[in-house]
N, CA, C and O atoms as CSV, one atom per row, in Angstrom:
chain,resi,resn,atom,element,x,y,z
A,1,UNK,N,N,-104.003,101.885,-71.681
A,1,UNK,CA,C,-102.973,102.070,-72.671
A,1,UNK,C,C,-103.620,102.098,-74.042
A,1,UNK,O,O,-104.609,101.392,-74.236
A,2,UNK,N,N,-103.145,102.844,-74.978
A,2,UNK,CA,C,-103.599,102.867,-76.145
A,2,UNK,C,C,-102.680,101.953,-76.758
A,2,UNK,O,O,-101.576,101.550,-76.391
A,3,UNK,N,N,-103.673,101.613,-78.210
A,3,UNK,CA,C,-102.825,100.403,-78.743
A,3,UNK,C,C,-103.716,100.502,-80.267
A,3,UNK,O,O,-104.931,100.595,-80.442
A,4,UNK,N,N,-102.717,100.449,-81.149
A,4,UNK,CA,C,-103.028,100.632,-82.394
A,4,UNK,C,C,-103.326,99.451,-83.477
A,4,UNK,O,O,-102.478,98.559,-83.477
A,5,UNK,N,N,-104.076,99.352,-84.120
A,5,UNK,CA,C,-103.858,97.937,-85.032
A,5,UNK,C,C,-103.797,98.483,-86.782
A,5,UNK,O,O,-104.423,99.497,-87.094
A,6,UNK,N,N,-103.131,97.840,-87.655
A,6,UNK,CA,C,-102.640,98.225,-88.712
A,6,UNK,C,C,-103.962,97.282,-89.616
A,6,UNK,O,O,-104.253,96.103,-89.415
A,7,UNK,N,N,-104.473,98.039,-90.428
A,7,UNK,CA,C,-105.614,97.382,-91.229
A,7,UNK,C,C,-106.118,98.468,-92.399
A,7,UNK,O,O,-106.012,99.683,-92.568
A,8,UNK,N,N,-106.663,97.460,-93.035
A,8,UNK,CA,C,-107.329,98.094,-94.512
A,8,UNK,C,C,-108.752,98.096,-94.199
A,8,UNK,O,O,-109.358,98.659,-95.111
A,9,UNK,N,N,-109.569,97.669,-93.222
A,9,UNK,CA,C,-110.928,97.536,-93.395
A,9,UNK,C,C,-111.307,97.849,-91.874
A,9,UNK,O,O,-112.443,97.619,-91.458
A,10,UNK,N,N,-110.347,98.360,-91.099
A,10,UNK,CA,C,-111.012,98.343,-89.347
A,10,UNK,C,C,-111.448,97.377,-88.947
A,10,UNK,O,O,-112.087,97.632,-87.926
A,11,UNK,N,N,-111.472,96.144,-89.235
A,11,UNK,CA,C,-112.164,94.992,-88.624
A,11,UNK,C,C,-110.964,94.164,-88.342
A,11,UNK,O,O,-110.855,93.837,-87.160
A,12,UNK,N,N,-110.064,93.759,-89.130
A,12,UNK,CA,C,-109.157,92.883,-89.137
A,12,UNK,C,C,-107.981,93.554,-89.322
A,12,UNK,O,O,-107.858,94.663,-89.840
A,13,UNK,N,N,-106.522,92.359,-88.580
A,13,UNK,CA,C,-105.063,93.185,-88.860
A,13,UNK,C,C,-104.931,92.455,-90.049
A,13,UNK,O,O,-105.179,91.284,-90.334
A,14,UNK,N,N,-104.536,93.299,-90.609
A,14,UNK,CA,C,-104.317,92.615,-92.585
A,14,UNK,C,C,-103.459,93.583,-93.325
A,14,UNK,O,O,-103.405,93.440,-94.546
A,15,UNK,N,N,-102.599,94.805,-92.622
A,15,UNK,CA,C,-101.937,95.434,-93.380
A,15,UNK,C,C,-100.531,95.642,-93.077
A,15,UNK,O,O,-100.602,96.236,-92.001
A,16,UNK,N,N,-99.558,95.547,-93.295
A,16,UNK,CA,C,-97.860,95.568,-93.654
A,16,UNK,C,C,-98.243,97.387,-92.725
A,16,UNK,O,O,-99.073,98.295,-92.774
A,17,UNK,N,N,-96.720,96.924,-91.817
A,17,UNK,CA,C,-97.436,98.732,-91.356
A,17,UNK,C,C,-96.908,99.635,-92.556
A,17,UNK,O,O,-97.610,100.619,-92.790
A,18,UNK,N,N,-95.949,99.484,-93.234
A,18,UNK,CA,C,-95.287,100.662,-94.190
A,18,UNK,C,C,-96.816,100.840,-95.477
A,18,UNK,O,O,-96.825,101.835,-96.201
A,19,UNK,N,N,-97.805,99.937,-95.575
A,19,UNK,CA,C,-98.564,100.466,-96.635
A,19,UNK,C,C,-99.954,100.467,-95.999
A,19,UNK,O,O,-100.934,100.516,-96.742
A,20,UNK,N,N,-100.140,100.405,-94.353
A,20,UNK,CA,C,-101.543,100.259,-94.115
A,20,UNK,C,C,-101.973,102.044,-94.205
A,20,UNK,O,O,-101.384,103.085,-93.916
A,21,UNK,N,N,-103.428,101.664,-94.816
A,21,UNK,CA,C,-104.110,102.898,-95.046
A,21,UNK,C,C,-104.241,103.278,-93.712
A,21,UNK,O,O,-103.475,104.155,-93.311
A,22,UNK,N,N,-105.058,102.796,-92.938
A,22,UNK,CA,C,-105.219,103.351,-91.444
A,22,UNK,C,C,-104.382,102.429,-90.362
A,22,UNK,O,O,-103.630,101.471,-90.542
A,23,UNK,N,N,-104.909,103.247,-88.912
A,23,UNK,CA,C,-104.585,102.431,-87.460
A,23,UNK,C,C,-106.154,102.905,-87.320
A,23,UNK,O,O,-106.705,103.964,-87.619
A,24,UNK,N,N,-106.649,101.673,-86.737
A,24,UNK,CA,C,-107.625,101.489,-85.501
A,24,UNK,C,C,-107.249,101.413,-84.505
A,24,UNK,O,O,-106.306,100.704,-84.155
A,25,UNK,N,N,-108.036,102.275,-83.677
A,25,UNK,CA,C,-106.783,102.875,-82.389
A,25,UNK,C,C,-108.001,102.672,-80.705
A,25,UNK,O,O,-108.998,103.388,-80.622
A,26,UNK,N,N,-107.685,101.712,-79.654
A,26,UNK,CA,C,-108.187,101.717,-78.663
A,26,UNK,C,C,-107.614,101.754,-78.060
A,26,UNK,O,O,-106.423,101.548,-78.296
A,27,UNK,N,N,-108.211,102.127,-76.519
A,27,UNK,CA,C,-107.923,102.346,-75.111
A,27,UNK,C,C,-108.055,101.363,-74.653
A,27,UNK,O,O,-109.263,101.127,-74.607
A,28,UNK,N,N,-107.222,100.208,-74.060
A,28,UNK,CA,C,-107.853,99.206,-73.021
A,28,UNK,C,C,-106.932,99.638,-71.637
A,28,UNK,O,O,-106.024,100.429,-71.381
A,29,UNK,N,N,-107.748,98.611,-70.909
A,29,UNK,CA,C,-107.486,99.110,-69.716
A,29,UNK,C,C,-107.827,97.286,-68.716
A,29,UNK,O,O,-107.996,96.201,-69.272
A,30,UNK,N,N,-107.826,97.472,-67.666
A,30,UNK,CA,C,-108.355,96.407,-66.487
A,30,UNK,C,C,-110.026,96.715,-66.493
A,30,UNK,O,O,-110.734,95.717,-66.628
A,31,UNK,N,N,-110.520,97.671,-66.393
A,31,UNK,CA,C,-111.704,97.830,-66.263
A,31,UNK,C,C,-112.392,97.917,-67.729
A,31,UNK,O,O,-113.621,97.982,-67.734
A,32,UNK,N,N,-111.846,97.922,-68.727
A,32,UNK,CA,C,-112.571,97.687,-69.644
A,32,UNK,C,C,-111.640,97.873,-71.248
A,32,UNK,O,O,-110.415,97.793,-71.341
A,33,UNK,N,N,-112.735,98.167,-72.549
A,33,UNK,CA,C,-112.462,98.420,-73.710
A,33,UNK,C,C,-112.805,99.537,-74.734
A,33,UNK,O,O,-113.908,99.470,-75.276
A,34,UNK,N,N,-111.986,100.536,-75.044
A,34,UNK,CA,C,-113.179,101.710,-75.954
A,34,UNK,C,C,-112.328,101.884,-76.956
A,34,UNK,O,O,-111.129,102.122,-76.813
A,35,UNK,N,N,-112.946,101.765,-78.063
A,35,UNK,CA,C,-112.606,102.136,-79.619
A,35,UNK,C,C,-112.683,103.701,-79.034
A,35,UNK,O,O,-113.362,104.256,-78.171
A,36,UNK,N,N,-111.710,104.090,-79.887
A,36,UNK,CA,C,-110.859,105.379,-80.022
A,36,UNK,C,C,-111.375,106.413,-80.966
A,36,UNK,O,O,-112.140,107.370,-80.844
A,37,UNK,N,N,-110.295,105.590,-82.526
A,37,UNK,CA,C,-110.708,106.366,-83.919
A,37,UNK,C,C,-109.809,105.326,-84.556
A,37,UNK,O,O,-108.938,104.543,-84.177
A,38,UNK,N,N,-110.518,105.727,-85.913
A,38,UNK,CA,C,-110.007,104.963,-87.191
A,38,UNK,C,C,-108.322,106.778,-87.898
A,38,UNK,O,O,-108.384,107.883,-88.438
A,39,UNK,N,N,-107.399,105.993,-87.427
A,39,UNK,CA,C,-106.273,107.237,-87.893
A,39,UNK,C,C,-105.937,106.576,-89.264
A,39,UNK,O,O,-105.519,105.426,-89.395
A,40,UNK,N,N,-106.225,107.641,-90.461
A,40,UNK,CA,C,-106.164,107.369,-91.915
A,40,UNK,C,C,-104.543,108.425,-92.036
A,40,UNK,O,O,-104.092,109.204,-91.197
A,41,UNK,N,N,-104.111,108.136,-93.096
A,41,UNK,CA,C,-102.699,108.146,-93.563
A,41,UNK,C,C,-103.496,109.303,-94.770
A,41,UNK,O,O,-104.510,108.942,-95.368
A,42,UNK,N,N,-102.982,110.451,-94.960
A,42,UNK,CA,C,-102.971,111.207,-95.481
A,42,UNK,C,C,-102.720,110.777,-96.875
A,42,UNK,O,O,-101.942,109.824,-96.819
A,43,UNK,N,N,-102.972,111.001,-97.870
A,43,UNK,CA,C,-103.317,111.039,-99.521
A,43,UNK,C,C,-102.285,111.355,-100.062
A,43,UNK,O,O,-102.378,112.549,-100.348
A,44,UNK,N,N,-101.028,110.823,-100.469
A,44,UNK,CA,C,-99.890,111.579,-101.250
A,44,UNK,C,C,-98.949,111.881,-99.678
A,44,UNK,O,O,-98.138,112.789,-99.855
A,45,UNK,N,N,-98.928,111.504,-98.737
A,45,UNK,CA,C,-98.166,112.578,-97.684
A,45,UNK,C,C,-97.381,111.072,-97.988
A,45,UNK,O,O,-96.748,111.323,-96.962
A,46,UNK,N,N,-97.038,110.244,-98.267
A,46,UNK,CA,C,-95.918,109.312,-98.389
A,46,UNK,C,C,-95.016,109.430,-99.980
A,46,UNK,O,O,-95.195,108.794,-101.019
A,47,UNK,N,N,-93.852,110.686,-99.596
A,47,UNK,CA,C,-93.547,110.818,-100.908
A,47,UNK,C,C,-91.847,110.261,-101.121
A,47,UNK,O,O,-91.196,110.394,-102.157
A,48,UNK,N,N,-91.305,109.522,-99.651
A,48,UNK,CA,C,-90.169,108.720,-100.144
A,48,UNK,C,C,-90.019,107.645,-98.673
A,48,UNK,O,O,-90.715,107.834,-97.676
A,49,UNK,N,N,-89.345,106.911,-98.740
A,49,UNK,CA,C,-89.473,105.533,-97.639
A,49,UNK,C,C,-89.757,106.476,-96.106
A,49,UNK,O,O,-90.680,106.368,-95.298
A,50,UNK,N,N,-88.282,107.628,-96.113
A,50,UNK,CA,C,-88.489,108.162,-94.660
A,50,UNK,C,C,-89.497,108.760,-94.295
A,50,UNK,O,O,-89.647,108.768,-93.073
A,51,UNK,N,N,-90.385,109.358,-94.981
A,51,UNK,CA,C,-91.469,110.125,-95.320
A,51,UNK,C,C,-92.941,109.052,-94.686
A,51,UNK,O,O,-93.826,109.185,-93.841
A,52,UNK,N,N,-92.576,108.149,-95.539
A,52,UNK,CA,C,-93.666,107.392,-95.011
A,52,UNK,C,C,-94.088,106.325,-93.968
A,52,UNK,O,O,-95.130,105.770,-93.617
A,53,UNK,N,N,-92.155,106.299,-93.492
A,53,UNK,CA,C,-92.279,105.507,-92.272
A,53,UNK,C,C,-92.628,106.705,-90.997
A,53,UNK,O,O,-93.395,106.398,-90.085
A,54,UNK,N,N,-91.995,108.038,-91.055
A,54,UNK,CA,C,-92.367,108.799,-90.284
A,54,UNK,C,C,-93.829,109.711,-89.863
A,54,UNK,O,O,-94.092,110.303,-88.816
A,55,UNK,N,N,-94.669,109.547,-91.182
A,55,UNK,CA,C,-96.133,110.048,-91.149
A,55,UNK,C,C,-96.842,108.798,-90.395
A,55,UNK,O,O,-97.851,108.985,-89.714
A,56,UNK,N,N,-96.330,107.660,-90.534
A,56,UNK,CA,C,-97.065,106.984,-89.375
A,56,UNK,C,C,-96.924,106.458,-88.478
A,56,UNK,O,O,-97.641,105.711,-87.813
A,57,UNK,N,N,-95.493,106.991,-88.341
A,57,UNK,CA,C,-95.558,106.749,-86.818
A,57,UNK,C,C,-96.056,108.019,-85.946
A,57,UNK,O,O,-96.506,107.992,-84.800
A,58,UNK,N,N,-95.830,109.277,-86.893
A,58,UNK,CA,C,-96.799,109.959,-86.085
A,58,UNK,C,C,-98.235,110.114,-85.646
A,58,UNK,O,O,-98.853,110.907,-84.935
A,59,UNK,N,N,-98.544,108.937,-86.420
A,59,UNK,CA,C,-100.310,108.681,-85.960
A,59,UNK,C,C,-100.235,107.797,-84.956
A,59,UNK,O,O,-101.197,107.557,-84.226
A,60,UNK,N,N,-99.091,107.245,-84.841
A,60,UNK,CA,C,-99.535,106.091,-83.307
A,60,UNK,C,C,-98.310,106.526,-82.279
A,60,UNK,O,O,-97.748,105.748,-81.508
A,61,UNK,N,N,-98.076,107.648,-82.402
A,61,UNK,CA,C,-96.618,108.164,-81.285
A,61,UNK,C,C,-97.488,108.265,-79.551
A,61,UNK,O,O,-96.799,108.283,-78.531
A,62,UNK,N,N,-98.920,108.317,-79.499
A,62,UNK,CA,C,-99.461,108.129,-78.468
A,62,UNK,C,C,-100.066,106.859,-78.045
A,62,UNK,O,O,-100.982,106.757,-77.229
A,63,UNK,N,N,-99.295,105.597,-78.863
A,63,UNK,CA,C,-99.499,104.524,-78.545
A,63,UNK,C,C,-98.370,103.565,-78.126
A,63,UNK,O,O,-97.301,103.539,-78.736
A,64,UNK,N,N,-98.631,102.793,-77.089
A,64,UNK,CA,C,-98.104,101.915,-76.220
A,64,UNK,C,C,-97.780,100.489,-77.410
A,64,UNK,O,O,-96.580,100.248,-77.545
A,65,UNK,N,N,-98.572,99.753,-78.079
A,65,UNK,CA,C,-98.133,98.978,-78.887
A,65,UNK,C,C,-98.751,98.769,-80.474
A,65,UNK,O,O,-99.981,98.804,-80.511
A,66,UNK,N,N,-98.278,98.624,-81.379
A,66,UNK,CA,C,-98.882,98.394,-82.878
A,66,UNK,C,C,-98.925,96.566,-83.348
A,66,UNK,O,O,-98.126,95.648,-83.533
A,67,UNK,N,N,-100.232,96.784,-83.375
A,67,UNK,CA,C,-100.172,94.969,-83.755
A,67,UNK,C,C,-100.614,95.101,-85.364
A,67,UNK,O,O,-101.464,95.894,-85.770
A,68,UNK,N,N,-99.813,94.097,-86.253
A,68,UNK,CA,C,-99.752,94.245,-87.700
A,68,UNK,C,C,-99.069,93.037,-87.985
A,68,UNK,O,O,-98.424,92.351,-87.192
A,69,UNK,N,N,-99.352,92.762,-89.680
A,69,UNK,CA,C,-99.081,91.482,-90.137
A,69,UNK,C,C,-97.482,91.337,-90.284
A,69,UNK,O,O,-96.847,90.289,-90.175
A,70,UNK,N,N,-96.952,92.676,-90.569
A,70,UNK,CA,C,-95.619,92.466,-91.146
A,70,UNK,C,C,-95.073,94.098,-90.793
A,70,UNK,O,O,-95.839,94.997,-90.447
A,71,UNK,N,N,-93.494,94.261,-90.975
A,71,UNK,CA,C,-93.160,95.569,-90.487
A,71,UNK,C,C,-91.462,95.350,-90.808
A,71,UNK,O,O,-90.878,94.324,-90.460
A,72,UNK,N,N,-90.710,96.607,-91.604
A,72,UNK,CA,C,-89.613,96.116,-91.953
A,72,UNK,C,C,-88.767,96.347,-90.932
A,72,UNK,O,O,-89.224,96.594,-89.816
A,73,UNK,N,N,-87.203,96.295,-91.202
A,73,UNK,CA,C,-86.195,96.330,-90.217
A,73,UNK,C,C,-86.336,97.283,-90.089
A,73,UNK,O,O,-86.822,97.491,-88.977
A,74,UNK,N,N,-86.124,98.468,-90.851
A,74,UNK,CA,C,-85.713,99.778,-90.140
A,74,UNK,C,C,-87.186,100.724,-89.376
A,74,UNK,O,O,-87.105,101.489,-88.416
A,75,UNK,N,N,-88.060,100.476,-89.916
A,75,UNK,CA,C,-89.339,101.096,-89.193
A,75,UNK,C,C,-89.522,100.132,-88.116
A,75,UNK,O,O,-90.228,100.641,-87.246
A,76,UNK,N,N,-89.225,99.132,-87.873
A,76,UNK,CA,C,-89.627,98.427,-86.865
A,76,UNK,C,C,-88.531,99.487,-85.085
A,76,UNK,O,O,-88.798,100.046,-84.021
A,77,UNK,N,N,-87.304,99.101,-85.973
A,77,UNK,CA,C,-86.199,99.954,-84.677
A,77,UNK,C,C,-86.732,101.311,-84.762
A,77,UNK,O,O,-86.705,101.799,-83.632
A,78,UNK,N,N,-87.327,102.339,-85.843
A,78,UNK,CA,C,-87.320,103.553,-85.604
A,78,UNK,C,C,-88.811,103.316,-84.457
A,78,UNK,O,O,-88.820,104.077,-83.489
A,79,UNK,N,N,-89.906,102.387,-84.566
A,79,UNK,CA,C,-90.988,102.423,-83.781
A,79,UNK,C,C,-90.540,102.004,-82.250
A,79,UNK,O,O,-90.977,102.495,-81.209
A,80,UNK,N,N,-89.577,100.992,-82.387
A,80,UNK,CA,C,-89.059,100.722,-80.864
A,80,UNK,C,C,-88.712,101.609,-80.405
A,80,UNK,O,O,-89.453,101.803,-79.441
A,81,UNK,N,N,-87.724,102.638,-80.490
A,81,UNK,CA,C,-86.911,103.842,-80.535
A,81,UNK,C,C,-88.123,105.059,-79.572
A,81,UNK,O,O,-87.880,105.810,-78.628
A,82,UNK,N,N,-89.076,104.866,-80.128
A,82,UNK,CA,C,-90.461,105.949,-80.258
A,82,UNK,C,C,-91.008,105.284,-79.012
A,82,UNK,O,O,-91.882,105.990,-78.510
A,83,UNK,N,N,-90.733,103.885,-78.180
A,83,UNK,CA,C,-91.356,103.150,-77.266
A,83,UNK,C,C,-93.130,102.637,-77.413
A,83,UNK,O,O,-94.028,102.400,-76.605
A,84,UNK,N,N,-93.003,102.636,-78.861
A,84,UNK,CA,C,-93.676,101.968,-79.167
A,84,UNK,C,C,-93.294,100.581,-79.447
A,84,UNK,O,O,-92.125,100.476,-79.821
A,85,UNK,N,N,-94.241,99.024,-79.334
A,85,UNK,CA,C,-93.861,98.039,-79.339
A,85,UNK,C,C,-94.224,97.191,-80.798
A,85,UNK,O,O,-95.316,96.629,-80.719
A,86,UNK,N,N,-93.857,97.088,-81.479
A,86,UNK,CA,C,-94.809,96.480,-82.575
A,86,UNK,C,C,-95.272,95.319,-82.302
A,86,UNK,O,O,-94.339,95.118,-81.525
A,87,UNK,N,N,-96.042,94.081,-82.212
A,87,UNK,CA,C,-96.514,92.710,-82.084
A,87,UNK,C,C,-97.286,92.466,-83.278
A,87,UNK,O,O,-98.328,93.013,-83.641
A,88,UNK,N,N,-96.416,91.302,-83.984
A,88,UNK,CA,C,-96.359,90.821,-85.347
A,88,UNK,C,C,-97.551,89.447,-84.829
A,88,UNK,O,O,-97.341,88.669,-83.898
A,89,UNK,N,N,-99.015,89.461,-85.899
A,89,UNK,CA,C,-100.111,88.453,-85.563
A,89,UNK,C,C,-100.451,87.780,-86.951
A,89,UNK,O,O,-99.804,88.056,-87.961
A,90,UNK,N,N,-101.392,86.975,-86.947
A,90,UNK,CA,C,-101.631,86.130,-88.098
A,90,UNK,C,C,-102.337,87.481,-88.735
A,90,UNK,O,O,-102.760,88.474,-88.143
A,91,UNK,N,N,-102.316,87.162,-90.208
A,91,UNK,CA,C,-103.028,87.979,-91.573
A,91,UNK,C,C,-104.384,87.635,-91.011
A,91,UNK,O,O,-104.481,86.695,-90.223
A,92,UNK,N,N,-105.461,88.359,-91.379
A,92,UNK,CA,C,-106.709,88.673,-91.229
A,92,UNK,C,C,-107.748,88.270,-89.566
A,92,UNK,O,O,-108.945,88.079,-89.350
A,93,UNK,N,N,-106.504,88.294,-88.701
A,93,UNK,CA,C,-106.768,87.742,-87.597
A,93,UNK,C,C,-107.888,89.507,-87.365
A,93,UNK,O,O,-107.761,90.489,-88.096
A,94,UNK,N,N,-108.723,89.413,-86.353
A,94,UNK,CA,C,-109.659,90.086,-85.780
A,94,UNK,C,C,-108.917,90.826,-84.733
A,94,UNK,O,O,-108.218,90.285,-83.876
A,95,UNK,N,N,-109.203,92.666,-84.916
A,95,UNK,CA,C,-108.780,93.160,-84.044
A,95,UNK,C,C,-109.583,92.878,-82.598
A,95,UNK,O,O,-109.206,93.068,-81.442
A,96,UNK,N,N,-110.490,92.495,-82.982
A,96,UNK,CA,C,-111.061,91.906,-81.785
A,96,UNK,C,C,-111.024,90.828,-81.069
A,96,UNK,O,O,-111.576,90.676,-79.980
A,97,UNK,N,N,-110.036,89.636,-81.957
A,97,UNK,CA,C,-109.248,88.480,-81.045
A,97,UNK,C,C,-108.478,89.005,-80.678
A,97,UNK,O,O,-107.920,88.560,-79.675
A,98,UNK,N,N,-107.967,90.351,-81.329
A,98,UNK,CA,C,-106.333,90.483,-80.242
A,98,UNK,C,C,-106.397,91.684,-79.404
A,98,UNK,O,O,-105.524,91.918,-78.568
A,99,UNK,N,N,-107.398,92.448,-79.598
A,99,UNK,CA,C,-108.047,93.307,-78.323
A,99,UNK,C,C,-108.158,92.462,-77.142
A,99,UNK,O,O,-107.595,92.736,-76.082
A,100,UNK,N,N,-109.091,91.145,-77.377
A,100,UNK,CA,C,-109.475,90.171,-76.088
A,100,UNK,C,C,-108.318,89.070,-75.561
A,100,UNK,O,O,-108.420,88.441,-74.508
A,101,UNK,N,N,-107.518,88.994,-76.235
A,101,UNK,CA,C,-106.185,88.128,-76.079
A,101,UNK,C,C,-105.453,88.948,-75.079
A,101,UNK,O,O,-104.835,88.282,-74.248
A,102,UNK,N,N,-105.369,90.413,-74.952
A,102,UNK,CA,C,-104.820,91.228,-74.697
A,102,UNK,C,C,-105.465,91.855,-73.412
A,102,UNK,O,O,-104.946,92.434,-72.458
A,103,UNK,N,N,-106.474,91.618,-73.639
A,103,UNK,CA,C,-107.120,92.081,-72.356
A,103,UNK,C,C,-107.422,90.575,-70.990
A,103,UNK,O,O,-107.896,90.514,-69.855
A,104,UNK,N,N,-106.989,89.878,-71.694
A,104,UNK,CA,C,-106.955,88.385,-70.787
A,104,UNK,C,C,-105.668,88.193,-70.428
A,104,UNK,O,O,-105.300,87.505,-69.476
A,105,UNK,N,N,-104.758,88.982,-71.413
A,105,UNK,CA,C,-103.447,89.157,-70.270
A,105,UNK,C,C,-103.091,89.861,-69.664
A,105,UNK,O,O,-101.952,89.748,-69.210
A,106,UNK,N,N,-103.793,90.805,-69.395
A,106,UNK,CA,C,-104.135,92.166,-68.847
A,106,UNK,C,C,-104.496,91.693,-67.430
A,106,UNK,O,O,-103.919,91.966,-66.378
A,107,UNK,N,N,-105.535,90.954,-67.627
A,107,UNK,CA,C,-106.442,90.359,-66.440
A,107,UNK,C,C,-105.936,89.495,-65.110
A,107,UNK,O,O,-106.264,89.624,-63.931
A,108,UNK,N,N,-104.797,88.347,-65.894
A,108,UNK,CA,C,-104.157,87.270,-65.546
A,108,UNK,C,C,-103.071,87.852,-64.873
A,108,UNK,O,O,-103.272,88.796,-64.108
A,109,UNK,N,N,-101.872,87.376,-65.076
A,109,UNK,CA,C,-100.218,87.848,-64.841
A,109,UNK,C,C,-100.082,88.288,-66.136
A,109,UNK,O,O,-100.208,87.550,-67.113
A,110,UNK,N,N,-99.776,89.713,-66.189
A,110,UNK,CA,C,-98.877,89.902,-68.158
A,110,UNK,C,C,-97.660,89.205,-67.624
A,110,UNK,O,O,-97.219,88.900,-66.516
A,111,UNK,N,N,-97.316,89.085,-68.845
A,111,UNK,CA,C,-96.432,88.913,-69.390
A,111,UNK,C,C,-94.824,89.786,-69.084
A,111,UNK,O,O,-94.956,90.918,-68.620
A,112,UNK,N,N,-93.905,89.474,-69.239
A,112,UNK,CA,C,-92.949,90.779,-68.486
A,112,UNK,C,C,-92.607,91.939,-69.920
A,112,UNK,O,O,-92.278,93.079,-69.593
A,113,UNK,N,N,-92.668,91.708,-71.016
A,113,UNK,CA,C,-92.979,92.806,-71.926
A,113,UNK,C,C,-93.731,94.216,-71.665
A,113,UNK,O,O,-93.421,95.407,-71.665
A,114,UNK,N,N,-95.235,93.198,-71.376
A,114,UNK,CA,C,-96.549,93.973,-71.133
A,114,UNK,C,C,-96.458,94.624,-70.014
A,114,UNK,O,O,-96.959,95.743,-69.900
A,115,UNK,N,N,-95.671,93.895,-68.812
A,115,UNK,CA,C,-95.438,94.581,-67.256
A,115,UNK,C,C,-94.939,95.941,-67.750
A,115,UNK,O,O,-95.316,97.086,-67.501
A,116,UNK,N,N,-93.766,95.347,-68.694
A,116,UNK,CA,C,-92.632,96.632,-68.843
A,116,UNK,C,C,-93.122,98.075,-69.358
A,116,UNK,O,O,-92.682,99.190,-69.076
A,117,UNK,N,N,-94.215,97.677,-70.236
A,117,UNK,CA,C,-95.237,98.532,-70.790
A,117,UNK,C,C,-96.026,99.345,-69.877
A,117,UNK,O,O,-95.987,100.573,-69.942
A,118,UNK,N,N,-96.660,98.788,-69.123
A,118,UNK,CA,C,-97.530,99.459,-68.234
A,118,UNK,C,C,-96.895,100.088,-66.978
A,118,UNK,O,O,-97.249,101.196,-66.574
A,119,UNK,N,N,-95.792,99.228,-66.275
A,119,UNK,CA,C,-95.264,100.611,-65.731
A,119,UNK,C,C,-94.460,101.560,-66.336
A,119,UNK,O,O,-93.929,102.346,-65.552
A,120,UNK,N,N,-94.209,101.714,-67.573
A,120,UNK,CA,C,-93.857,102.788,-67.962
A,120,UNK,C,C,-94.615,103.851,-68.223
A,120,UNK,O,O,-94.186,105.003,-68.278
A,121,UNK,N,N,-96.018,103.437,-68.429
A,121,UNK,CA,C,-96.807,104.398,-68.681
A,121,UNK,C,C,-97.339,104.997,-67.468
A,121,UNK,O,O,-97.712,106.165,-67.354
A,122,UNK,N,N,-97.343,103.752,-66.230
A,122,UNK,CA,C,-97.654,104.995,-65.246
A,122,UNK,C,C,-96.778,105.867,-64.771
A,122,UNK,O,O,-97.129,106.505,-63.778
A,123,UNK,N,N,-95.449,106.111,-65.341
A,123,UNK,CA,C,-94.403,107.305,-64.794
A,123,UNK,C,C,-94.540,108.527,-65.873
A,123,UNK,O,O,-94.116,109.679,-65.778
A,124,UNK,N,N,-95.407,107.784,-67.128
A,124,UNK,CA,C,-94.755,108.585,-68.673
A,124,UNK,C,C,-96.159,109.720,-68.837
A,124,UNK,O,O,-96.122,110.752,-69.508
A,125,UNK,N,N,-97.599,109.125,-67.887
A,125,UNK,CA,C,-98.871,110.300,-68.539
A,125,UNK,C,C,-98.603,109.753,-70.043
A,125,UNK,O,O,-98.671,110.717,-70.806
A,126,UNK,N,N,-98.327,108.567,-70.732
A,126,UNK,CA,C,-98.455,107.808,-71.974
A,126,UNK,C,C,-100.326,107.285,-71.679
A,126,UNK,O,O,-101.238,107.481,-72.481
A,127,UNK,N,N,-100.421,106.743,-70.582
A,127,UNK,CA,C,-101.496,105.960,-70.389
A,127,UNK,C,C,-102.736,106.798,-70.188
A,127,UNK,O,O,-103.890,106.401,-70.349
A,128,UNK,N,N,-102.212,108.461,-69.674
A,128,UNK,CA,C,-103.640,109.208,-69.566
A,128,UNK,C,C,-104.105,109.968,-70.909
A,128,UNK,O,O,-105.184,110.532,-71.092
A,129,UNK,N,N,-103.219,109.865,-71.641
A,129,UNK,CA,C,-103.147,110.824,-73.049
A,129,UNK,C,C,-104.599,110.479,-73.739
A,129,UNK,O,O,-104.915,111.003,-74.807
């Protein structure tokens, strides 16, 4: 499943999704972990609220969940809507604690969220994209 994280520096989640410059974007899986790409937000392409909640969700519309510090009411339902999941984490936490948090519940029993997630993607070709 792909899974996006909202950040200013690619290392850490530290950005509000309505003003993060990029998504750092990986593939995890049971068998493993692969960085993707760093998806940057276009220069000026945010020129009124709908505008800019919709340019990014089209950078993560091939993702299964967005982990970020903060996310308002209405982009949050338009991202649910999109079956994307948002998961709200501590400020400057490491995309790489919550890559491995994530992949240890991956490993274990998920969670019934995460269940709900993954078999959807094996009916949706979400997970082979």
């Amino acid at each position: 499943m792909k899974v996006a994280f909202a950040t200013e520096d690619g290392v850490h989640v530290n950005a509000h999704f309505g003003q993060s410059p990029m998504f750092t974007v990986f593939e995890i899986r049971h068998s493993g972990v692969q960085f993707l790409e760093h998806r940057r937000i276009a220069l000026g392409s945010d020129e009124n609220e709908a505008g800019k909640i919709a340019s990014r969700i089209g950078l993560i519309e091939d993702c299964a969940l967005i982990f970020l510090v903060q996310i308002g009411a209405s982009a949050a339902a338009q991202v649910t809507k999109r079956t994307i999941m948002p998961v709200k984490v501590a400020f400057g936490s490491t995309i790489e604690e919550q890559v491995q948090r994530l992949q240890n519940m991956l490993a274990r029993n998920p969670p019934m969220w995460l269940a709900k997630i993954l078999h959807a993607e094996e009916g949706s070709g979400k997970a082979e994209s």
